[in-house]
N, C-alpha and C positions, 0 to 999 in steps of 0.2 A: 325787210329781208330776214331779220333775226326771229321775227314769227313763221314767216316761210321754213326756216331752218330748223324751229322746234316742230311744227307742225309734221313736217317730212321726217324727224327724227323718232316721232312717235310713232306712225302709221310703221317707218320700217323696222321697231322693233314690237312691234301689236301682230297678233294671232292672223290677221287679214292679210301681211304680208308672208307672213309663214305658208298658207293657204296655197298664197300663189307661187311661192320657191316647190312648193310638195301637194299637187294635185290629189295626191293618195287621202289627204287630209279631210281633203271635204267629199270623196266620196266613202271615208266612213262615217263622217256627219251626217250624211244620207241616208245611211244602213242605219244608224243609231236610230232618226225619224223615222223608217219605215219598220222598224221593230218596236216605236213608241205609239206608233196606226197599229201595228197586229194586236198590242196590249190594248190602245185603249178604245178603239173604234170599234175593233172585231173582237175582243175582248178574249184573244187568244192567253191562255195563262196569264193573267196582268198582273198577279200577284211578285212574278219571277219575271217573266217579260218587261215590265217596265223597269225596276232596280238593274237589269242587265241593260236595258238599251240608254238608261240614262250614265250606268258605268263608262259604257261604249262613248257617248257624248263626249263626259267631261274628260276623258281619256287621251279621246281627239280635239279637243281645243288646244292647237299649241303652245308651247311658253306659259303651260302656266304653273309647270314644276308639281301637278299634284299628287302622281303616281311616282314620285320619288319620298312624296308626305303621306300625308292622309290614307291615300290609296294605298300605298307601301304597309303601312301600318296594319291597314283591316285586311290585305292579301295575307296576312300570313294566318290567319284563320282557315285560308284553301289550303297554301303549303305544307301545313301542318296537321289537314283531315280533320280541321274539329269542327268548322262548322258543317259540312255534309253528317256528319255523323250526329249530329247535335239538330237537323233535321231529322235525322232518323228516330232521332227520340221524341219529337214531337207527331212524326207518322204514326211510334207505336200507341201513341196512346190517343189518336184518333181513330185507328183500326180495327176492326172487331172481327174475327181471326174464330167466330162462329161458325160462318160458312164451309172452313175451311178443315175444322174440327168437326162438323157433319157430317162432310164430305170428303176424307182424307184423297181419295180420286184424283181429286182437283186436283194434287202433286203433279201427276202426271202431265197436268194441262200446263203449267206452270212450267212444267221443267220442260217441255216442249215449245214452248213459248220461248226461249234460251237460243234456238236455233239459230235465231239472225245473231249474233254471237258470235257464234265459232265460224260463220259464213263468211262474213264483214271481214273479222280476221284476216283468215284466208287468202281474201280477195286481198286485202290492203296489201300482204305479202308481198301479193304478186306482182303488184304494182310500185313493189321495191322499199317501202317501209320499212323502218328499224322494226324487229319483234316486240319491243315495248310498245313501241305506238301504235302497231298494230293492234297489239292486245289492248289498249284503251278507246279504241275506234271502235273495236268490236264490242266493248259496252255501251256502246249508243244502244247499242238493237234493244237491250233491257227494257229501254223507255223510262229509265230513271234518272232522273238529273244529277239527284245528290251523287248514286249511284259511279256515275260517268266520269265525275268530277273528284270524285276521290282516288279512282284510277288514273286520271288523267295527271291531277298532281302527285300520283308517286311514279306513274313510266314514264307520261308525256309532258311536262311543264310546259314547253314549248306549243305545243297544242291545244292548250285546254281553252280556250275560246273559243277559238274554231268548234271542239267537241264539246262544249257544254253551250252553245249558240244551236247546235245542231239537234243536240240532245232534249232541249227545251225547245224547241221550234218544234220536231215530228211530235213533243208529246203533246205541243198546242194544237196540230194538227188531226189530231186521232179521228175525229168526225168526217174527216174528210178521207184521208187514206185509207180506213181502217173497211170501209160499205162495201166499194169493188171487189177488196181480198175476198170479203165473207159469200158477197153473191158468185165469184167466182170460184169457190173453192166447196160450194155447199150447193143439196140439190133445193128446190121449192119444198120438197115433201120433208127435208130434215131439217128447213129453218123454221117450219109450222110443228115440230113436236113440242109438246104441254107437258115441261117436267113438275113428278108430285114434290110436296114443302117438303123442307127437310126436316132430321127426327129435332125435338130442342136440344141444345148443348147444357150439359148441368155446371154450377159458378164452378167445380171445383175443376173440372177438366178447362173451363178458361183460363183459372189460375197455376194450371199443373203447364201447361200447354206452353210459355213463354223460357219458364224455367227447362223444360225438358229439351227444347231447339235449343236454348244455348246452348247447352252443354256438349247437345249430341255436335252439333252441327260445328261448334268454335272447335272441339276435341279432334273433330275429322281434321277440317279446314280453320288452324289459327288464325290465320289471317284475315278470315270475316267477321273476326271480335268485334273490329270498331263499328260496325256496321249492324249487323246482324244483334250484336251485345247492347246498342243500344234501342234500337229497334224492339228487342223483347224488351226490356225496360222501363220502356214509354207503356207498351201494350202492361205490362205485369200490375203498373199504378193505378191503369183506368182499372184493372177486371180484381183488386181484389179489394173495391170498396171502403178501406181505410185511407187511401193517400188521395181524396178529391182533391184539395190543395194542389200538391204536387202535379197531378195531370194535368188539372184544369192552367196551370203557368206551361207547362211541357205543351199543350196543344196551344196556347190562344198568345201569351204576350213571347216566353220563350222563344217561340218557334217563328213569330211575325219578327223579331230583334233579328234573329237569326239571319232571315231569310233580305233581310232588307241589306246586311251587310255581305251577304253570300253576292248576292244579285250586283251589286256594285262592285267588289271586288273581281267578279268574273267578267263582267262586263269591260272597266279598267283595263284588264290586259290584252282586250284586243285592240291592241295600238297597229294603227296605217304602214310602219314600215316593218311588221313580223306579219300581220294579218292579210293583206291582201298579197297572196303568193297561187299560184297553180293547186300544190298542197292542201291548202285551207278549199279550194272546190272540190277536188277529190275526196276529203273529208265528209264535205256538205253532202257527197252523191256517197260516198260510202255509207256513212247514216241512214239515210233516205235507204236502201237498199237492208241493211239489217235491221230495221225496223220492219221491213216489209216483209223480211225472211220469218222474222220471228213471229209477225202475225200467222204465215201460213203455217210456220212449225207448230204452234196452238189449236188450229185450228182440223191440222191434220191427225193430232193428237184426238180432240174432239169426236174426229170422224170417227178414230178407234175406235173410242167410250162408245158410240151411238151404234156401231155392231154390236159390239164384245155384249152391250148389256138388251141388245134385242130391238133398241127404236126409243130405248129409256131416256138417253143423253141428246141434248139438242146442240150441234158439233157448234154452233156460234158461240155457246159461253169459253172455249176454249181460245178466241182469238182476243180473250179480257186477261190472258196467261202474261201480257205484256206487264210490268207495272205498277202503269199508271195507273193510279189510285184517285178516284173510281171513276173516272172518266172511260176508261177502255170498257170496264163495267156496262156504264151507261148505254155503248154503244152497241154493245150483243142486246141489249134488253131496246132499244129504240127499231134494231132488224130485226127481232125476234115478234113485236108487234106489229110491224108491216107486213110479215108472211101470215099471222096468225092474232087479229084483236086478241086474243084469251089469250094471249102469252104472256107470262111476267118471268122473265129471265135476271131480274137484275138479281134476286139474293144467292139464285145458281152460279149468277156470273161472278159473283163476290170471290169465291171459293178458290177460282183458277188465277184470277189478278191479286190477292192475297199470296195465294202461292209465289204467284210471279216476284214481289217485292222481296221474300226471303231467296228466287231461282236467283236473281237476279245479282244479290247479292255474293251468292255462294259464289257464281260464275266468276263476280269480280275478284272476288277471296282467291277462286284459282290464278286467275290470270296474276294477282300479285304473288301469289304462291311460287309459280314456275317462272316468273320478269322481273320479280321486285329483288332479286338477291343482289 
């Protein structure tokens, strides 16, 4: 009797009787599994995708106190903006902002790329959202994580799993959402134009180019300093050839430390009794929708460029304005060769998704500008 008595006393304080008091439990042990299949099977983001879905996991194992420890501890890296921003530094200085300095144009791509933004927004309004959460919803469309997530922990705390799950899922998605928008939105004969190379960038406008956006851009909008400031940064190390050191930790161990504790801290707070609400799906479809907005906003941008300059712009690099860095890229240059073998779009596409990582940013800068008081 007395082993019967321990035996029953264990199982009813072990995580398997938790389970069964709260059904919610084990179906986010689910979600965590089927976000550690999108990482590792289909190889959707895994670098971010797996750190968040194992967050997710150990989050939802119950009783076992770790998001009051461990978890508590490296959360406050979100709550506090430094580790997105401390991605950002390791983006600038894997980014070569060439493209973009070739082709100042791409701005336009970029800042039209913005559109699922103010859309998402909007919409979230209407569907009765506080203004702050809206305006953190509405940086899903960006297609930036870090991005989403730094908004998110200063409007939204309360959502930022929902929106940085949402946020890193459409940017794993890109291959797949991104083909329809473009063949939908473009003719045959303007996803087969053959744009010429650009002129070369000289070291000194690489080096002029980092310093000049901050200033301009933090001076406009204070707010995108932490972002935006360290972003030129990262980028300032890699291009003026004395700080290899320095870059080479900012892009490789840096930014892997970074991301390993970002990904598990965000992951952690999607716990089963905040997480699974009506809310957190309206999220999901909100996302899903200004990511989509902001593809076409890119891409109709594009279209302009391809009149305004006679048949010269081929309007698909415009739908790489999202971002995601270089994957959105990849995918105007992967349609660009299906309408046309002799097309190589990817260093054209460069220009507009470069753009996109600083639109994107500024975007966030406003929304904390005008929500964050």
């Amino acid at each position: 009797m007395y082993i019967i008595e321990v035996l029953s006393r264990i199982f009813q304080e072990s995580g398997f009787a938790a389970l069964l008091e709260d059904p919610r439990y084990l179906i986010m042990i689910m979600i965590a599994c089927l976000l550690l299949y999108l990482g590792i099977a289909k190889k959707y983001e895994p670098l971010l995708m797996i750190p968040i879905a194992f967050g997710v996991l150990l989050a939802n194992l119950p009783r076992t106190g770790i998001t009051e420890g461990l978890i508590h501890y490296l959360s406050l890296g979100v709550e506090y903006g430094i580790y997105p921003s401390l991605v950002f530094l390791g983006t600038g200085a894997m980014t070569d902002f060439g493209p973009l300095i070739a082709s100042p144009s791409s701005l336009l791509m970029g800042a039209g790329a913005q559109f699922g933004i103010f859309t998402a927004f909007l919409m979230a309004l209407a569907l009765g959202f506080d203004p702050k959460v809206a305006a953190a919803i509405g940086v899903i469309g960006g297609a930036d994580g870090p991005t989403a997530i730094l908004t998110a922990s200063k409007l939204a705390m309360e959502y930022l799993p929902a929106i940085a799950i949402a946020a890193y899922s459409y940017m794993a998605l890109i291959p797949m959402i991104q083909p329809p928008l473009m063949r939908l939105m473009t003719t045959e004969k303007e996803r087969k134009v053959v744009m010429k190379q650009t002129r070369t960038v000289s070291k000194a406008e690489r080096i002029l180019f980092p310093i000049i956006v901050t200033i301009f851009v933090v001076l406009l909008i204070p707010d995108t300093c932490p972002l935006v400031g360290m972003l030129m940064f990262g980028n300032l190390l890699k291009e003026t050839g004395l700080t290899d050191r320095l870059s080479d930790t900012a892009q490789n161990a840096l930014t892997n430390i970074v991301i390993i504790f970002l990904g598990i801290s965000v992951g952690a707070k999607a716990v089963a009794t905040t997480f699974i609400t009506v809310r957190t799906i309206e999220i999901i479809i909100l996302g899903l929708i200004a990511f989509s907005f902001s593809t076409i906003g890119g891409l109709m941008l594009g279209k302009l460029m391809y009149r305004a300059t006679g048949g010269k712009v081929n309007p698909l690099i415009g739908s790489a304005g999202v971002s995601a860095v270089p994957m959105a890229a990849r995918v105007s240059q992967m349609e660009g060769q299906k309408a046309n073998p002799a097309n190589y779009l990817l260093m054209h596409a460069m220009g507009p998704n470069v753009a996109g990582v600083i639109g994107s940013a500024v975007a966030a800068g406003f929304m904390l500008k005008i929500f964050g008081g």
